[in-house]
N, C-alpha and C positions, 0 to 999 in steps of 0.2 A: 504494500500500500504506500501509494507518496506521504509522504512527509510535507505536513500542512505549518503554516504560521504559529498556528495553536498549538502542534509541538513543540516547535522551536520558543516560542513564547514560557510554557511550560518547562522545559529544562533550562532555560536563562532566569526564570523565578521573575519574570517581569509581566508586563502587561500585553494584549496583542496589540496594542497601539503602539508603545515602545517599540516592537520587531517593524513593523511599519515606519516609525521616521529613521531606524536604522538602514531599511532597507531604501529609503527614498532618501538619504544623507541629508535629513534634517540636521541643521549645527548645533541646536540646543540640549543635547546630549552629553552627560556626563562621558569622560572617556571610558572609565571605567564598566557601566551601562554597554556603552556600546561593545569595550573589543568583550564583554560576555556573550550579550547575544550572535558576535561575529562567533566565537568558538562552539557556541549550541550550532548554527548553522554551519557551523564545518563539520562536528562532532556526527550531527543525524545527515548531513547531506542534501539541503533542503535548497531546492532550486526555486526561485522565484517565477510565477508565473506570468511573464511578461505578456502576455494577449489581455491575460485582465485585470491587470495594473495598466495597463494602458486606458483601456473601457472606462474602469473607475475614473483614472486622473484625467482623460483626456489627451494626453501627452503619449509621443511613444517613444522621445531622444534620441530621436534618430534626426539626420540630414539627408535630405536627398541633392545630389549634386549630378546634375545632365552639361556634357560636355561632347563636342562631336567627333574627337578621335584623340584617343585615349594612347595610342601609338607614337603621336606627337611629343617633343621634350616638354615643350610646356605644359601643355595639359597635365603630361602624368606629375611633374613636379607639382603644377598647382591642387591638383590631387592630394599628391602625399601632405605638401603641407595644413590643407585645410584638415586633413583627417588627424593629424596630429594635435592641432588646435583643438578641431571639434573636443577630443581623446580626452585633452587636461579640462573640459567643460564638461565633461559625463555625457557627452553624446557621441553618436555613433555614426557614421557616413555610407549613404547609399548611394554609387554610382552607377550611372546612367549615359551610354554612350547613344548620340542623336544621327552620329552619320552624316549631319547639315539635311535633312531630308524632313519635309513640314510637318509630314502625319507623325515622326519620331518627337516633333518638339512639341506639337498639341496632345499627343498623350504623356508625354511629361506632366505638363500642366492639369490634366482632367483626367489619366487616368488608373488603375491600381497604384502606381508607381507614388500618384501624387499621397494615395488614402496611406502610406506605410509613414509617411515622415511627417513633422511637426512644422518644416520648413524648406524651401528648394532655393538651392544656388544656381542659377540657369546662365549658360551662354546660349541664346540664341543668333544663328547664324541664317536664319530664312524668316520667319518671323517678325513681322513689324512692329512697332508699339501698339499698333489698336487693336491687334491680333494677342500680343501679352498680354493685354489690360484688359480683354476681353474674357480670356480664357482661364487669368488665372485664380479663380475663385477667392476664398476667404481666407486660406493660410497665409503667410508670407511669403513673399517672391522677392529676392534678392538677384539684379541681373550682374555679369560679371562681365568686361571688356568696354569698346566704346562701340559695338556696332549699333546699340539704339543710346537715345540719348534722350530721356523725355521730362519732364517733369512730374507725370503720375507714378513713374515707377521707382524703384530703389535702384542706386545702381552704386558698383565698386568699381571703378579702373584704375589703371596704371599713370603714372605721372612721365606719358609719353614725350610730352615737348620738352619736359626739363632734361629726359636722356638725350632726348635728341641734339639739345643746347649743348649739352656736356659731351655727347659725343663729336659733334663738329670744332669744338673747342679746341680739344684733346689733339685730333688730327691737323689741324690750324697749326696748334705749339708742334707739331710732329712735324711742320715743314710741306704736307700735304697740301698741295692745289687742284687736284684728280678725282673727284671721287665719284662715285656711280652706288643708287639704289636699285634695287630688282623688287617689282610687284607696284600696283598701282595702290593708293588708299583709297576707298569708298567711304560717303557718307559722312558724317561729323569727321572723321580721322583729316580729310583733305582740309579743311578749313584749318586744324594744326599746322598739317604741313608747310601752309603758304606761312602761318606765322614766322615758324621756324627757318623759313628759305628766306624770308624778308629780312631776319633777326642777322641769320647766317651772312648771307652777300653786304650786311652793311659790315661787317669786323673788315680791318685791316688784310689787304691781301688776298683778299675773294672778291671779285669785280663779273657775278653772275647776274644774266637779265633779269629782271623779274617784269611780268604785265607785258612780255613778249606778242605777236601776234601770233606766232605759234601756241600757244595755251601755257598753261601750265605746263612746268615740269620743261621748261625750252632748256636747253641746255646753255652754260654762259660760258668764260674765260676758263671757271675753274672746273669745266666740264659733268656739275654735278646735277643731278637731276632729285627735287624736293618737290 
């Protein structure tokens, strides 16, 4: 027969309320209280029934995190380290690889995937905002990167123009007058870049067009393309 609350309550000499804020690390806990009832619960074996502790609390500590290629260096670092983070917070992280494919990133949002976790970190990569803000019901949605940029949503990104400052800096003092980007930016990301290419060609020593008839990205003296 499993081994219930109410044994482990019973051989710790305490209350079943007691085994309950131990098991949910409520802080107001004598230490002493507590590592008993942790040794009842090592001693009989008693596994918490996490489906209905979830029920009860509503909560399940888990994170759902969708990202669309998990093979990528970034992604998997941004992986490990959020599961790390989550880890020292008592929650848990559920990944979810999107593929960039729409039906992948609307059932993130609305469907099994969404009902296991308390909260989702999303990159969407096909998805607009009114499509996000549509779909993503009553949990929290935290988006991750700068592909939407809206004001209904939460968003985390990276503090791209300041790398980008530092990185054209860097190669300036290195003696560099050459340099070349690969891939085009979409979306809020190009209005960075012109800032950045504006900031760039005024320093000493970089004399690239900017406001070209060729568009954006014209290539100047110092052959760079921003």
């Amino acid at each position: 027969m499993a081994v219930t609350m109410n044994d482990v309550a019973r051989a710790a000499g305490v209350s079943l309320k007691t085994v309950s804020n131990v098991l949910n690390d409520y802080e107001f806990i004598r230490p002493a209280t507590r590592q008993r009832v942790r040794d009842a619960i090592a001693e009989l074996g008693y596994e918490a029934n996490l489906t209905a502790r979830s029920l009860r609390s509503g909560k399940t500590r888990m994170l759902g995190l969708v990202l669309s290629d998990l093979s990528a260096p970034y992604y998997a670092e941004l992986a490990s380290r959020l599961m790390s983070v989550a880890e020292r917070r008592g929650y848990r992280v559920l990944v979810e690889q999107s593929g960039a494919l729409a039906g992948n990133e609307v059932a993130a949002l609305q469907g099994p995937f969404r009902q296991l976790t308390d909260g989702l970190l999303f990159t969407p990569l096909v998805m607009d905002a009114d499509a996000v803000d549509s779909c993503r019901g009553s949990k929290p949605v935290v988006l991750l990167g700068e592909h939407i940029l809206d004001s209904r949503l939460d968003l985390v990104t990276m503090k791209n123009e300041e790398a980008a400052q530092a990185l054209t800096a860097h190669l300036l003092a290195a003696g560099r007058r050459r340099s070349r980007r690969g891939g085009r930016p979409a979306g809020p990301q190009r209005a960075v870049r012109r800032r950045v290419r504006t900031e760039r060609c005024a320093r000493p020593g970089c004399h690239a067009r900017t406001g070209s008839p060729r568009g954006e990205g014209a290539p100047g003296r110092c052959g760079g393309r921003l």
